[in-house]
C-alpha positions in Angstrom: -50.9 -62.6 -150.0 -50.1 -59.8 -147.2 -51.7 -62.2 -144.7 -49.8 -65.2 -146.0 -46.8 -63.2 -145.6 -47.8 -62.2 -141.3 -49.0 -65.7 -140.7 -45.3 -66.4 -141.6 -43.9 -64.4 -139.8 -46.0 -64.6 -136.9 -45.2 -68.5 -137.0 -41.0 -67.7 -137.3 -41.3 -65.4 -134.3 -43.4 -68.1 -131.7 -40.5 -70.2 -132.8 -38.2 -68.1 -132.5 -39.2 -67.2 -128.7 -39.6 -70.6 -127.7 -36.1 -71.4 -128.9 -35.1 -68.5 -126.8 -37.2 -69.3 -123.8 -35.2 -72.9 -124.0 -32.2 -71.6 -123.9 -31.3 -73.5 -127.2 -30.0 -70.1 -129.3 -27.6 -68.0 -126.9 -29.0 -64.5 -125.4 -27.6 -62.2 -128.0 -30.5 -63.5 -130.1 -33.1 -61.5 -127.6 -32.1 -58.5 -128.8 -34.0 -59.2 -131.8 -37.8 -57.3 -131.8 -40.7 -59.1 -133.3 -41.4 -58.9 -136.7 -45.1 -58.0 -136.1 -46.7 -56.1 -133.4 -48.6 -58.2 -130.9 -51.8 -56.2 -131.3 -51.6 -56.8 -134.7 -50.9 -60.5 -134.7 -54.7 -60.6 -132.5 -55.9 -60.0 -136.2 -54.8 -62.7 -138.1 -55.2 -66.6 -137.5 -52.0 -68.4 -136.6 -52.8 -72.6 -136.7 -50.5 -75.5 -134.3 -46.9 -75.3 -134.8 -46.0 -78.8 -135.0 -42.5 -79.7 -133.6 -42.7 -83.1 -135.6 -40.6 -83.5 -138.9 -42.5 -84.9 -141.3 -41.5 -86.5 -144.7 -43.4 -87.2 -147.9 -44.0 -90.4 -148.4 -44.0 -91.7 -152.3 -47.0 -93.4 -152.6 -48.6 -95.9 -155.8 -52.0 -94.0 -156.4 -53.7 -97.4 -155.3 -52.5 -97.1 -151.8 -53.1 -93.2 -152.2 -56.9 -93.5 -152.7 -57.1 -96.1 -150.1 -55.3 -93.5 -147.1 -56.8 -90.8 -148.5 -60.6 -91.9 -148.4 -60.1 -94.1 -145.1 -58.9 -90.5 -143.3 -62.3 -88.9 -145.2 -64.6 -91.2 -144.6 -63.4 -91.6 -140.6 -64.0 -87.6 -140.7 -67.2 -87.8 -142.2 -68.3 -90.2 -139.8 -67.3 -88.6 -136.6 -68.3 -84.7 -138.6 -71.9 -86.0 -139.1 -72.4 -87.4 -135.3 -71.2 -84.2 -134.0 -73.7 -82.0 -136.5 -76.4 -84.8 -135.7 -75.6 -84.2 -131.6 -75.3 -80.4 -131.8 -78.4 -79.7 -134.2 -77.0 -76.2 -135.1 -78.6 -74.0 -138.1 -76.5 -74.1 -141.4 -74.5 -76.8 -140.4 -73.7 -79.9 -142.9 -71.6 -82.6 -144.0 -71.3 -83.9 -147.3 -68.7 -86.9 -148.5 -69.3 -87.6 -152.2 -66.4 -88.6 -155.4 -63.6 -87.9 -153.1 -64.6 -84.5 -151.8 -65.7 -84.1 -148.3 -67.9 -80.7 -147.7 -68.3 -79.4 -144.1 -70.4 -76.0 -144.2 -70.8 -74.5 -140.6 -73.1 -72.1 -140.7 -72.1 -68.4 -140.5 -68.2 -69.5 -139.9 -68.1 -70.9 -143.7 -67.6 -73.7 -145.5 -64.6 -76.1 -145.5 -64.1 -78.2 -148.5 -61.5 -81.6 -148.6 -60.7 -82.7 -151.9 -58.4 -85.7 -153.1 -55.7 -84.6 -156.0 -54.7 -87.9 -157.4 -52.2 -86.6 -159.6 -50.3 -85.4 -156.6 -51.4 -87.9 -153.8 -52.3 -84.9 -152.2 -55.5 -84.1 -149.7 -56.4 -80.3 -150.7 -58.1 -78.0 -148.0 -59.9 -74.9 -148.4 -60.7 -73.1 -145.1 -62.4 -70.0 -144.5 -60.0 -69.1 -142.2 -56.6 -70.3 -142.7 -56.9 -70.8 -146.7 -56.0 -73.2 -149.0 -53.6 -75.7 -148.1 -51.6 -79.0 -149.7 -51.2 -81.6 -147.8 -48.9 -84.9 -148.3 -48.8 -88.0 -146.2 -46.0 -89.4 -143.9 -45.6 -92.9 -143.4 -43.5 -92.9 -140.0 -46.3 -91.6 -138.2 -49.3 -91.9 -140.2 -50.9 -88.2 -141.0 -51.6 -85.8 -143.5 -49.3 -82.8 -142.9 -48.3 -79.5 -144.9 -45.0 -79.2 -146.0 -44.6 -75.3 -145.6 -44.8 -75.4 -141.6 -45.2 -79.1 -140.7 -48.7 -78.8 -139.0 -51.4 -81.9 -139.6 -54.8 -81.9 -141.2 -56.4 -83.1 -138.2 -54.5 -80.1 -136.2 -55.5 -77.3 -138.6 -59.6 -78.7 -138.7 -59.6 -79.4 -134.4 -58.3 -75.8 -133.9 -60.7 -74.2 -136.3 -63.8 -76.3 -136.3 -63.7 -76.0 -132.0 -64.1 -73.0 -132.3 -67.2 -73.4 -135.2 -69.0 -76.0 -133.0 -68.1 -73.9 -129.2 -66.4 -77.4 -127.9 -63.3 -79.2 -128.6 -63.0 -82.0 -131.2 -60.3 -84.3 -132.0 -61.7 -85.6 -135.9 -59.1 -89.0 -135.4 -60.5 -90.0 -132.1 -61.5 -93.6 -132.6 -59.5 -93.6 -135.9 -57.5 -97.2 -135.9 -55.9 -97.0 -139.9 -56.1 -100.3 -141.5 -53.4 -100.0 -143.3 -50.3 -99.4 -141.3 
């Protein structure tokens, strides 16, 4: 919960600075001090920011199983290349019923799961936590409603670091439902 709380504010005070930086909020607002030490926010994992707006799109749960396992399985796909490719110890990929597994090795294990009942794709990290995520029609991706960032931005940023190189888990991804 307390790390919840600093990953908060740690997020309202990058945006806060770049709004300053711009020039968008007038200079009395630089008199305000951070809410969180920059030593201390080296200790805590802060994900993208994403600068899109996003909105939930109301889907039927036919169309919802259909975008959910097409992002999945494209995951999957490109995951299991990558694990095949880098051949490191502990590391696997698992797609079965609507829940896709990604253990990597001493970092942890990520788990993806489908919520019908919410047309939701669920995420458990070992690093940033659990987290909801709804789909937006206008641009086509899975994002979390609490600070707008994408699936695909939260499991790049962490699993680049897991796998020492960067990856981008849509590359190649062409939906075929638009």
């Amino acid at each position: 919960m307390l790390r919840n709380i600093v990953r908060h504010a740690l997020k309202q005070q990058v945006r806060r600075n770049a709004l300053i930086q711009s020039k968008r909020i007038p200079s009395i607002a630089r008199q305000f001090q951070p809410l969180v030490s920059v030593s201390a926010a080296r200790h805590f994992n802060t994900t993208c920011v994403s600068w899109n707006q996003y909105t939930i799109t109301d889907l039927t749960t036919e169309r919802y199983h259909r975008l959910s396992d097409e992002i999945l399985e494209h995951m999957c796909s490109k995951l299991e290349e990558l694990v095949d490719e880098t051949d490191l110890k502990g590391y696997d990929v698992e797609f079965n019923q609507g829940v896709l597994t990604i253990s990597v090795g001493e970092h942890g294990t990520y788990v993806l799961n489908k919520q019908p009942p919410n047309h939701q794709i669920w995420l458990s990290s070992p690093i940033s936590g659990p987290q909801r995520y709804d789909f937006d029609e206008k641009h086509h991706k899975w994002f979390y409603h609490r600070d707008n960032h994408t699936l695909d931005e939260v499991l790049n940023t962490e699993l680049s670091k897991a796998f020492g190189q960067q990856i981008d888990l849509l590359e190649g991804f062409e939906p075929e439902e638009k």
